[in-house]
LOGUDO-119253 format. One line per 8 residues: their letters; for each residue z, y, x of C-alpha. Coordinates in steps of 0.05 Angstrom, whole numbers. Layout:
N
A = Z,Y,X | ... $
This chain:
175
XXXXXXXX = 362,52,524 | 392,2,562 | 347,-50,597 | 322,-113,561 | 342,-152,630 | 421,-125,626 | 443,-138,555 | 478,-196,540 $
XXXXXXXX = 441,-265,525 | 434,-264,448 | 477,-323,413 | 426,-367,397 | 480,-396,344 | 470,-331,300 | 393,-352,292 | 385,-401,231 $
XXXXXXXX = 324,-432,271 | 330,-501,278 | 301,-498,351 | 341,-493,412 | 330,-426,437 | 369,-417,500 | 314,-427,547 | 272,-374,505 $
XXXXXXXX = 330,-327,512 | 350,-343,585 | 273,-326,601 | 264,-260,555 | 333,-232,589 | 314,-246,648 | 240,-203,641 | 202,-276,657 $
XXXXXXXX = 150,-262,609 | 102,-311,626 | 160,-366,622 | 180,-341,550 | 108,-333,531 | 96,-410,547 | 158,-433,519 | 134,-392,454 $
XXXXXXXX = 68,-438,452 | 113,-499,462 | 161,-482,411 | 103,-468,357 | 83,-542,372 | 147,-571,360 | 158,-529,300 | 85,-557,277 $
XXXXXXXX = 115,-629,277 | 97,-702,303 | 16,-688,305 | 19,-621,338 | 70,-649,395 | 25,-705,403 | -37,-669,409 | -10,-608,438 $
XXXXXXXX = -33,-554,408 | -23,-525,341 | -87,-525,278 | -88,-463,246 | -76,-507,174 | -1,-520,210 | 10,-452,228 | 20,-428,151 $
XXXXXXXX = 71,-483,139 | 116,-461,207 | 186,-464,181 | 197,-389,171 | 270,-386,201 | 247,-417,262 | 195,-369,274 | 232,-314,256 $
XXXXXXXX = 280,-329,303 | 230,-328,366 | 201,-269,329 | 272,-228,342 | 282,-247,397 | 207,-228,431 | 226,-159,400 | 289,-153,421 $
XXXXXXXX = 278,-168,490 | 218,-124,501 | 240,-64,461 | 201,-76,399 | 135,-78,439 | 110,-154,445 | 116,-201,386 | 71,-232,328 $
XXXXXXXX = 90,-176,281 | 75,-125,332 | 7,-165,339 | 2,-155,259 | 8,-83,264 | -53,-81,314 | -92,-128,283 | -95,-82,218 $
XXXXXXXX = -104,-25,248 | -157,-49,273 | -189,-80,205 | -183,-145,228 | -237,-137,283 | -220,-196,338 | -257,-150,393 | -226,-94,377 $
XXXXXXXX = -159,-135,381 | -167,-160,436 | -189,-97,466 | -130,-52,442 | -77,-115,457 | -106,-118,531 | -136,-194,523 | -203,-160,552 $
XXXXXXXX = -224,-141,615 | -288,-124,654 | -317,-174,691 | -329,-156,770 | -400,-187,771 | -432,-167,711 | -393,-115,686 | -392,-130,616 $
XXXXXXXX = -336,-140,571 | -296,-207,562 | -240,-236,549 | -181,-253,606 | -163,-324,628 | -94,-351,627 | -125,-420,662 | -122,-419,745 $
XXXXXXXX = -89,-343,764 | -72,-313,705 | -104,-247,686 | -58,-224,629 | 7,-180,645 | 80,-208,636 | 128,-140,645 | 137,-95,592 $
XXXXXXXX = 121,-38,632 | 50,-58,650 | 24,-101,590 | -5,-60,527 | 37,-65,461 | 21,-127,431 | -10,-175,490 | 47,-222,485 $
XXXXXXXX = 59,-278,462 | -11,-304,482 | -50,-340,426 | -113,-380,450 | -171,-366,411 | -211,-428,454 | -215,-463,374 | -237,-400,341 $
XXXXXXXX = -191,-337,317 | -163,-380,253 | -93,-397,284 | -83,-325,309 | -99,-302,237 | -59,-354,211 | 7,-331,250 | 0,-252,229 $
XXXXXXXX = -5,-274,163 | 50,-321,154 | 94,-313,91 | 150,-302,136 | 130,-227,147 | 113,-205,73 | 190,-199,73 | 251,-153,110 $
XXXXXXX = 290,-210,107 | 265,-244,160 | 295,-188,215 | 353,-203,250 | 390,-151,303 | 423,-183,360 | 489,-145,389 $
């Protein structure tokens, strides 16, 4: 299969999203992951509307009301660009395999780590030096886009569940 950084920039105009996706795209060819990933976040708040922007961050009552083109269309393209293995429906597919269990999310998504001192189990930081992965080849299926769990898992839940992804229809294949 040919690279994810050598195709062709997608034509944003074939999305029906009513964002502009160019920088998404521009970042996603290009492998910046950790770009794309907070562009992602950025794009959910605009797509939340006036309050979210304003706040800046999304509540999980918002998420379920994301227009469902729009996130569809960040949806393709996160899947396109890393070979079907980060995006929210990817994230789905995880999260019921694994009943639903955050942990167990988290664990099998790579959001947890061991910590040096104590050697238990938590959770990685994004604040400071990030400790998730942003290339396809070392991140687990699943760890991108990052959702922040700092409010509780509701918006996380919220986002796999979104009508959006009951349906086929909301696929689209780039060239």
């Amino acid at each position: 299969a040919e690279p994810a950084a050598a195709r062709p920039a997608v034509d944003v105009a074939a999305c029906a999203a009513s964002l502009d996706l160019a920088p998404l795209v521009e970042q996603l060819r290009t492998g910046d992951f950790r770009a794309a990933d907070q562009t992602t976040r950025d794009a959910l708040i605009a797509m939340a509307g006036g309050a979210a922007t304003e706040r800046g961050y999304v509540y999980w009552t918002e998420a379920r009301k994301l227009p469902a083109a729009d996130l569809a269309a960040v949806e393709s393209l996160w899947l396109h660009y890393s070979d079907g293995k980060f995006g929210y429906t990817v994230q789905k597919d995880v999260w019921r395999r694994q009943k639903g269990v955050f942990d167990k999310f988290c664990d099998r998504v790579g959001w947890t780590t061991v910590d040096e001192a104590t050697g238990a189990p938590r959770k990685r930081r994004w604040f400071g030096d990030s400790e998730f992965f942003y290339t396809v080849d070392e991140a687990p299926k699943g760890h991108l886009p990052l959702t922040s769990a700092l409010r509780g898992t509701q918006l996380l839940k919220a986002l796999l569940s979104h009508e959006v992804w009951e349906t086929d229809g909301w696929q689209s294949e780039f060239p």
